[in-house]
N, C-alpha and C positions, 0 to 999 in steps of 0.2 A: 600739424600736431594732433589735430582729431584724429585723423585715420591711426595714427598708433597707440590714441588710448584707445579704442575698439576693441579691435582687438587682445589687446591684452586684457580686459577684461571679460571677454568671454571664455576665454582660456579654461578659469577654474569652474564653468556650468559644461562645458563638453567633456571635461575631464571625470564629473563626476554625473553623467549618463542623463542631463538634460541640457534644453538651449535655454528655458528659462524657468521664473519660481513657478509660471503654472501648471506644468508641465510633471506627468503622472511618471514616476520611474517607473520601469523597467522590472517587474518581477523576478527572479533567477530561481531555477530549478535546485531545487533540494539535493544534495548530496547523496542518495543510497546510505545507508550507514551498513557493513559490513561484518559480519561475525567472523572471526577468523576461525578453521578448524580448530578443534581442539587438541593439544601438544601432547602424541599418546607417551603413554608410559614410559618414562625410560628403564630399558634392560639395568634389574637390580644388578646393582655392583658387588652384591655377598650371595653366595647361592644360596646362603643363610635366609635370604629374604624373598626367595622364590614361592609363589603362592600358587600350592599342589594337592591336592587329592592323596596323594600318593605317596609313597617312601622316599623322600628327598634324597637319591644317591649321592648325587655329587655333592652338596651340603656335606654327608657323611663322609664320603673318600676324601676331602679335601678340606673343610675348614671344622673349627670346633667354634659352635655355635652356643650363643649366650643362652640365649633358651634350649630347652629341652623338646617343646612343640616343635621347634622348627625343623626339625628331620621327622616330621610326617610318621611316627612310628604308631600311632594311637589312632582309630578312630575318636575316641573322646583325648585330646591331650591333657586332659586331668582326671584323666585316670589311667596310671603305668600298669596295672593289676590284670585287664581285661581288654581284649578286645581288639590283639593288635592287626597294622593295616597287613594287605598281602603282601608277599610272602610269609608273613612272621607265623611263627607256631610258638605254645607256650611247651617249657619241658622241666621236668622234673628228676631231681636223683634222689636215691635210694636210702641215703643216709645224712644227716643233717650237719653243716658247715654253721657250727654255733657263732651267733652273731646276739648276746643277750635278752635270746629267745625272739628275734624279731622273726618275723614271715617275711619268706621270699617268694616271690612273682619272677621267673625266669620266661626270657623269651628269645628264641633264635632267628634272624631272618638271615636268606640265603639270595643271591641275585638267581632271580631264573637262569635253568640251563645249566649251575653249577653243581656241584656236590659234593660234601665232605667223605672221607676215606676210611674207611675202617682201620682203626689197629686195637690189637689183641690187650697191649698191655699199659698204653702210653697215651696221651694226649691224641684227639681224632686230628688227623689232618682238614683245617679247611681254608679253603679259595680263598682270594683276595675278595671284599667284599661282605663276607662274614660279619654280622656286628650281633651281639650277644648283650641282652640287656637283663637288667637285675633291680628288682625294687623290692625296699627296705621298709616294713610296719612293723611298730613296735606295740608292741600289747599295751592294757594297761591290766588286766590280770591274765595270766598265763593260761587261765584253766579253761578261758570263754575263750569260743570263735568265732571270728564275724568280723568283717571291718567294722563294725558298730565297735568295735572293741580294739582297735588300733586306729593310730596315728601315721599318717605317710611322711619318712622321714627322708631319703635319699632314693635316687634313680640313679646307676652305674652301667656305664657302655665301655664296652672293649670292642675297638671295630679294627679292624685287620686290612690295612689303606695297603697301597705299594710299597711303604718305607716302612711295614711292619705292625706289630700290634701298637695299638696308644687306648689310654685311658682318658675317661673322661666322667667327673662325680658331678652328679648333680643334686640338688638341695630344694625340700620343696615346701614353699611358705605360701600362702593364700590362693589355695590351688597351680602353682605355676612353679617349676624346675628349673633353678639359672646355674648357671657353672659357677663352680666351688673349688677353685684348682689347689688353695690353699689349704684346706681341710676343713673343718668347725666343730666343737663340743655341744653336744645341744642334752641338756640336761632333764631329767625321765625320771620317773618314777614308776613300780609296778607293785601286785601282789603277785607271789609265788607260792603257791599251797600255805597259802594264811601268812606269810611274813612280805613287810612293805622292803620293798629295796630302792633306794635312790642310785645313780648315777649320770654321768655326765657318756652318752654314747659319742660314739669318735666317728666323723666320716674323713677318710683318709685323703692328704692332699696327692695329687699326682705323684710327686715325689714316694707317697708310701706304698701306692699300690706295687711298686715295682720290686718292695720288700717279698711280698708275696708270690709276685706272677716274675721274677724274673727267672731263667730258664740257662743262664750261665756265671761263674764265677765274677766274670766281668760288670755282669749288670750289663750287655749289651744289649739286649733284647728278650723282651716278653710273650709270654702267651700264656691261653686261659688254662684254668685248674680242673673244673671238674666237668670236661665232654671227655671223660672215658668211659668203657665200654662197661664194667664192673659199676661205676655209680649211674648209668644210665638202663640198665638191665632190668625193667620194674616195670607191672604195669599201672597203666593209665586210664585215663577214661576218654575217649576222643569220642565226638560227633550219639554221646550217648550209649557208645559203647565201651566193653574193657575192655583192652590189647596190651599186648606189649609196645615198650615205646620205641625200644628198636627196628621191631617190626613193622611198626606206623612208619617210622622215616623213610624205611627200605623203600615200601611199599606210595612214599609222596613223590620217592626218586631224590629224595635229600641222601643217601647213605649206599656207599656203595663197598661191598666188597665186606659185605657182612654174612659170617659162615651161620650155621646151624646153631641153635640156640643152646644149645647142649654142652657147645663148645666155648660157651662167650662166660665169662667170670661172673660174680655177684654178690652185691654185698646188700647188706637189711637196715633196715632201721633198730634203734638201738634197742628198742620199747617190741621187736617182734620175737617173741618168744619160741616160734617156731625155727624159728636159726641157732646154729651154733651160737653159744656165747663166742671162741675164737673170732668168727666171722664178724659177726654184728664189734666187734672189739674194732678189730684191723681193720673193716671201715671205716668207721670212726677216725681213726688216727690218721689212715688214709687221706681223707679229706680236708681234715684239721691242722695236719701237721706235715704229711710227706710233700707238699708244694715246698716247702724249705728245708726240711729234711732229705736230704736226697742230695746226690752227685755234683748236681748243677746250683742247686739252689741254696737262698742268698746261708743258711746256716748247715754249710759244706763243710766247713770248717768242722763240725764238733762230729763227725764220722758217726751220726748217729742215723742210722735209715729206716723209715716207715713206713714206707712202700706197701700197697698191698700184698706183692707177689713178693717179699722180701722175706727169708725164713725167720721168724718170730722167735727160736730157740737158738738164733745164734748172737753172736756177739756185735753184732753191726746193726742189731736189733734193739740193743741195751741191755741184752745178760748179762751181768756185772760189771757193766762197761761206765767206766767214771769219765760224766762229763768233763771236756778242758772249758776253763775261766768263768764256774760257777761256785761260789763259794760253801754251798747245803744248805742256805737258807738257817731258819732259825731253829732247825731239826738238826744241823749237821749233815744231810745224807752227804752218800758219797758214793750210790752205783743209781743207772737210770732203771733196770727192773734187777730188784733180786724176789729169783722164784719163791711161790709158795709167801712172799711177803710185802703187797702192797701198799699196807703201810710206811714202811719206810725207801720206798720205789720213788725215786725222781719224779719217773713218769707222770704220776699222780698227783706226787706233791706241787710240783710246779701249776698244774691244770687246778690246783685249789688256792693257788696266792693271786692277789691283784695288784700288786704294786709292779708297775712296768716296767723294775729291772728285774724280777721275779719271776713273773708270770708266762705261761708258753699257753695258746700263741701268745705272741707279743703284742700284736694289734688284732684289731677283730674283735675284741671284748673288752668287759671292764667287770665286770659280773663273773663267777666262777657256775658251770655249768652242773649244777652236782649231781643230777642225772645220769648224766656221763661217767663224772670224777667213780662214781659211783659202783660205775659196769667197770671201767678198767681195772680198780681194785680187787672186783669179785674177782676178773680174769686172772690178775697174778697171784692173787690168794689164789686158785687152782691149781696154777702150775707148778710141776714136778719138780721138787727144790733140787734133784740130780742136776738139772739142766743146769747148773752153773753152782760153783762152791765160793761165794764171793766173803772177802772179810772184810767184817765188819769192824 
């Protein structure tokens, strides 16, 4: 019986690394403790969220990103005004697309290697690629210049993917531009030569830009308004010096298949007195108006065209030509220009109402331009009341 309780109780001193209680355990080596590398980046899943130096193409060609930083357009991304990254250039036209006197900041970037196309009378052709940006400062008095004296209100791209042109508004609150596909009123006040004006300015939802930029009866597809050659014919100041701005792009290898300067159209600002009044007029309208006035465009219907190269004396022009499903307003008119009488000319009258079944354009303002209102008037006060015997 001895020999088996022995045993058995030694059992539990072997098993735990001695033969008895005096007996020193057995120290055991430390474990190394381990760092494990560190779990690199995972590849962003939006190219939205690629972090670049550079002009985020793919971002651009391919998604519409929340922010407006995030396609890399700005060296400072709070600031759309100045300074964009390469390739971008800043450009300018000739005669002013009224937007309630707000300042435009345009900018074009082109992918290396590519180049837009010249044409004489129409929209420039450009590559896939192309994106065209546009920022929106609203004064708070007309008569001062300086950002000290605007407010940054909207950023707008139109960039030209594979599947065609698309829009995209962006909206800019405590330095930073988020997309606004909806549209928003954001409400303003200014001084205009000594009178206050309040308004509520409009930044267009996706859906309205297309009011504007679309290019067929259908509304199938878009493209931009003012890269023609007649509002881009003007110079500029690059690198501290004047040029022309046509001649800068020729010469960046942006512009190809551009003739002799002699030969290219032009049109003035409205305030240059060394231009025809005709000229500096049909700009104006040009800009303002023939994106929807015209063949294709979304007010095709009312056969009214304002074209630059469109003859001014005839009746597709508005020489006594009576709009359809306009009622005259609270004047009664009933022709869009009769000669010799601005006053009671459509033309004018509409460009001086603002209620938005009224008013032309239709979006775009909210404020009546009367600068303008003003030069059109004189225009058709000039004209030869022969050109058209309309009754009244």
């Amino acid at each position: 019986m001895r020999k088996l309780i022995l045993p058995t109780l030694l059992m539990p001193l072997i098993s735990c690394g001695g033969s008895d209680d005096s007996a020193e355990a057995v120290p055991q080596p430390e474990t190394p403790s381990v760092t494990p590398d560190p779990t690199p980046d995972p590849t962003p899943s939006s190219a939205c969220e690629a972090n670049t130096s550079e002009v985020n193409w793919d971002a651009l060609m391919n998604e519409d990103c929340e922010s407006l930083a995030q396609y890399g357009l700005f060296i400072d991304p709070s600031i759309p005004t100045d300074s964009p990254v390469s390739p971008g250039i800043p450009y300018q036209l000739s005669t002013e697309l009224f937007s309630n006197y707000a300042s435009k900041h345009r900018f074009i970037f082109v992918p290396e290697g590519k180049t837009l196309s010249y044409d004489a009378k129409a929209t420039f052709d450009m590559p896939v690629g192309t994106v065209l940006v546009k920022s929106f400062s609203l004064p708070f008095d007309t008569q001062v210049i300086g950002a000290n004296n605007e407010v940054l209100i909207e950023t707008r791209l139109l960039i030209h993917r594979e599947t065609g042109w698309t829009t995209l508004p962006y909206i800019w609150q405590d330095g930073e531009a988020l997309l606004q596909v909806a549209g928003k009123d954001i409400a303003h006040s200014l001084n205009h030569q000594g009178e206050r004006q309040s308004f509520d300015y409009h930044v267009p939802s996706r859906a309205e830009c297309k009011l504007c930029h679309q290019t067929s009866a259908d509304n199938s597809r878009i493209e931009p308004i003012g890269l023609k050659a007649h509002l881009l014919n003007r110079p500029i100041v690059h690198q501290g010096n004047e040029l022309n701005q046509l001649l800068l792009w020729q010469r960046l290898g942006l512009l190809n298949g551009l003739p002799e300067l002699a030969q290219v159209g032009k049109t003035y600002d409205i305030f240059d007195e060394s231009a025809a009044l005709t000229v500096r007029a049909k700009g104006y309208l040009d800009i303002n108006c023939a994106h929807c006035h015209n063949p294709q465009g979304f007010a095709s219907i009312s056969g009214l065209r304002l074209g630059f190269y469109v003859d001014h004396t005839s009746f597709e022009y508005g020489i006594c030509k009576q709009p359809p499903g306009w009622d005259g307003g609270a004047k009664g008119l009933s022709y869009d220009i009769i000669p010799g009488d601005g006053e009671h000319s459509i033309l004018v009258y509409r460009q001086e109402l603002n209620e938005p079944k009224d008013r032309m354009p239709p979006i775009g303002r909210s404020i009546a331009h009367t600068d303008a209102v003003a030069l059109i008037e004189q225009w058709i006060d000039q004209m030869a009341p022969e050109l058209g015997n309309c009754q009244q």
